[in-house]
C-alpha positions in Angstrom: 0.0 0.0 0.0 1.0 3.2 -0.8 1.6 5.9 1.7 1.1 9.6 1.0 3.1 12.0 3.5 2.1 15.5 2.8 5.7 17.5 3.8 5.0 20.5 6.5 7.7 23.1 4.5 5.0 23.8 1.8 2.4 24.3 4.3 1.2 27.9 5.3 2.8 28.3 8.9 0.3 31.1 10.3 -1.9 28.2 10.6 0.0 25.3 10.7 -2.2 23.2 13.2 -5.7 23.6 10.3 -3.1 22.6 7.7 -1.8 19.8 9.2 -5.9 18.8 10.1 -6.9 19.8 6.4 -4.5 17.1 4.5 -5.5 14.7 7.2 -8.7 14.9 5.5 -7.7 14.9 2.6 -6.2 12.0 2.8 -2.9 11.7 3.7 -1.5 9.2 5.3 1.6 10.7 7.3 2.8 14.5 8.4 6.3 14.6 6.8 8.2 17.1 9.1 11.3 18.7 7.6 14.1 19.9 10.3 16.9 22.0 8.8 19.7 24.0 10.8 21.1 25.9 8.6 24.6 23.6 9.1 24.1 20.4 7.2 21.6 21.9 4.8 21.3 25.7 3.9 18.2 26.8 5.6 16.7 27.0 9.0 13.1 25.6 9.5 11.8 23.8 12.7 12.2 22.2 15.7 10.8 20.1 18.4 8.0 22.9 19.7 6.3 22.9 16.4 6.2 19.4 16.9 4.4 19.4 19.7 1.9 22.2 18.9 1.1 20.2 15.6 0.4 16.9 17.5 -2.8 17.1 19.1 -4.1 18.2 15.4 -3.6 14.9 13.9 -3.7 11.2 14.2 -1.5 10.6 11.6 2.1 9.5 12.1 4.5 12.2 12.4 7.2 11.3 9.9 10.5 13.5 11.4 13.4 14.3 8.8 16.5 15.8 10.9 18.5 17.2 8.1 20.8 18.8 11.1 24.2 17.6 12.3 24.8 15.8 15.0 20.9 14.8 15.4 21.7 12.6 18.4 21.7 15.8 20.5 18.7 16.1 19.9 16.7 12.9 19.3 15.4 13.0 23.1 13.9 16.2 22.1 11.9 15.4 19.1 10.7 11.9 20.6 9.3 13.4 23.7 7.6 16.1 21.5 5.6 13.5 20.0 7.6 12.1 16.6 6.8 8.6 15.2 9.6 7.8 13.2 12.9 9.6 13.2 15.1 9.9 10.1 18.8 10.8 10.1 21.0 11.3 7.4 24.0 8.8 6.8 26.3 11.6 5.9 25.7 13.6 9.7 26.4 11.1 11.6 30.0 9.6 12.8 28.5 6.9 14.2 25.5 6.0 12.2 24.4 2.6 14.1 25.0 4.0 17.5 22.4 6.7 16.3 20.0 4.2 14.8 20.1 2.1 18.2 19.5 5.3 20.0 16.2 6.0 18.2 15.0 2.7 18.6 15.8 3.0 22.4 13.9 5.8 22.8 10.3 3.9 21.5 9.9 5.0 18.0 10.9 4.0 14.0 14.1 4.8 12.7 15.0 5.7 9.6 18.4 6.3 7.7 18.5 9.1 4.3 20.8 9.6 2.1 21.3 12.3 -0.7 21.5 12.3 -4.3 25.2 12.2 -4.2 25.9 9.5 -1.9 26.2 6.1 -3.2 23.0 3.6 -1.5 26.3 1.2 -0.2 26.3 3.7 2.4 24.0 2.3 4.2 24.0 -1.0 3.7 25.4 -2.1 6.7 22.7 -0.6 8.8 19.7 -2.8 6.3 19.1 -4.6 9.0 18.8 -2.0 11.8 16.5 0.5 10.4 12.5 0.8 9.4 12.5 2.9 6.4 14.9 4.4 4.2 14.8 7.8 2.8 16.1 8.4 -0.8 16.4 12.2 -1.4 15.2 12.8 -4.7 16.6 16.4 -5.3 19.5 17.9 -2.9 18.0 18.8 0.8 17.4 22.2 2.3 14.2 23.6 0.0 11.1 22.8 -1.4 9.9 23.0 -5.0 12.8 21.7 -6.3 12.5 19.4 -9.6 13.1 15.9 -9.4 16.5 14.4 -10.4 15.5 11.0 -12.7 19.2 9.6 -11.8 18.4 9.1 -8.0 15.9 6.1 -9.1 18.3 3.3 -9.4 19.1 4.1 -5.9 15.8 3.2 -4.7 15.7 -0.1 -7.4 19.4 -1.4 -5.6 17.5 -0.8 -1.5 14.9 -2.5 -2.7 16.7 -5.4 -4.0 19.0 -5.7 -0.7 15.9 -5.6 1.5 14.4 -8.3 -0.7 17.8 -10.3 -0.6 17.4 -10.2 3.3 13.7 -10.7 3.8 13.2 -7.3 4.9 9.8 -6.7 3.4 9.0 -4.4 6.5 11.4 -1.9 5.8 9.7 1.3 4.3 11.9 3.2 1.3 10.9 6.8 1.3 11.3 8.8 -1.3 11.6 13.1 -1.0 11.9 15.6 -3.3 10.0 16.6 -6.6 7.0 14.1 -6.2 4.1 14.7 -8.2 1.4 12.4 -10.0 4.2 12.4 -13.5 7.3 11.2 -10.9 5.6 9.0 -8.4 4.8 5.9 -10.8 9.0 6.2 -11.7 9.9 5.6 -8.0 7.1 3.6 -7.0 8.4 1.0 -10.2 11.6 1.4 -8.6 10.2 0.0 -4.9 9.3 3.2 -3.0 6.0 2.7 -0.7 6.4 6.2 1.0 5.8 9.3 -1.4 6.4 12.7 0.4 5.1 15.7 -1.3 5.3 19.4 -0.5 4.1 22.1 -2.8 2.3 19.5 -4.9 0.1 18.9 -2.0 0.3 21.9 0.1 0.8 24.6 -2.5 -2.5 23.3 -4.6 -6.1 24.6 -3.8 -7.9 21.0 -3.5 -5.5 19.1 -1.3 -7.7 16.2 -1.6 -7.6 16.3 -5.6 -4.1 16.8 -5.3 -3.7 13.6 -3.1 -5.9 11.4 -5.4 -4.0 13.1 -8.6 -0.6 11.3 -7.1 -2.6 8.0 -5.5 -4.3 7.6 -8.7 -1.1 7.3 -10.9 0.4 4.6 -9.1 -2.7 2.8 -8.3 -2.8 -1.0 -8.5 1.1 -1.2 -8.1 
């Protein structure tokens, strides 16, 4: 099954509690949350107080995407404000198992992302350790950036080493650029988690914007 997680940097922060409720509606199926420090990506967006003042708007899983160095500051943070699954990128962290085990420690999913750059053999050693895997699709730090085609045989080779080792449970996330024209090419390719920014948030009818990228990968 296909999971739609609508990506909080498109939405309109003046109200971001009726956003968050309004693709919930619509028919998402996670709240992609996008953390940024400026550091490991160029920008500055959000952290674990917005978390918490979206929470108690939606019953949907919130999906958290530390794009920060050194997120194992700050993982105790962002768990007790009320995240679901925590992703960390492979190229912030010294010590990437140690920061795996520490999320799962702390009660919730963990996740491992990599960028369009770095090879997908940099993280397969931690396969076996993780829930989901997030292949960035265009280069972290903004939204509405256009999809980069080359970054798909990334997500075919995960998905073929999580087949090879019977990890069928493991989620592979895709993140950037994700619209009803790109989703059936990474969805081919084995992703099961679509996130989507400005082509939910930025359109009128969330929920026809939803159904628009649901509806082109149907059936797969």
């Amino acid at each position: 099954m296909i999971k739609i997680a609508p990506s909080i940097l498109s939405a309109d922060f003046a109200q971001l509690g009726q956003e968050v409720s309004a693709v919930e509606k619509a028919g998402a199926d996670w709240i992609h949350v996008d953390v940024m420090d400026g550091h490991f990506v160029p920008n500055i967006t959000l952290g674990p107080p917005i978390i918490n003042a979206i929470k108690p708007h939606t019953s949907l899983p919130l999906d958290v995407h530390l794009m920060i160095e050194e997120p194992e500051r700050y993982i105790p943070d962002f768990v007790k404000a009320g995240a679901n699954l925590i992703t960390v990128h492979a190229e912030a962290c010294t010590h990437l198992h140690r920061v795996i085990h520490m999320i799962k420690e702390h009660g919730v999913q963990a996740g491992v992302a990599i960028n369009p750059a770095t090879p997908a053999a940099a993280i397969q050693e931690v396969l076996e350790d993780i829930d989901l895997v997030l292949i960035m699709t265009v280069n972290p730090g903004f939204g509405g950036q256009a999809f980069i085609p080359r970054t798909v045989h990334k997500i075919r080779q995960v998905r073929q080493w999580l087949n090879e080792a019977s990890r069928f449970d493991v989620h592979i996330e895709v993140d950037g650029g994700i619209t009803s024209e790109t989703a059936p090419l990474v969805v081919e390719a084995g992703a099961d988690v679509l996130v989507a920014g400005s082509a939910v948030f930025g359109q009128k009818d969330r929920e026809a914007a939803i159904s628009a990228i649901r509806g082109s990968v149907s059936g797969r």
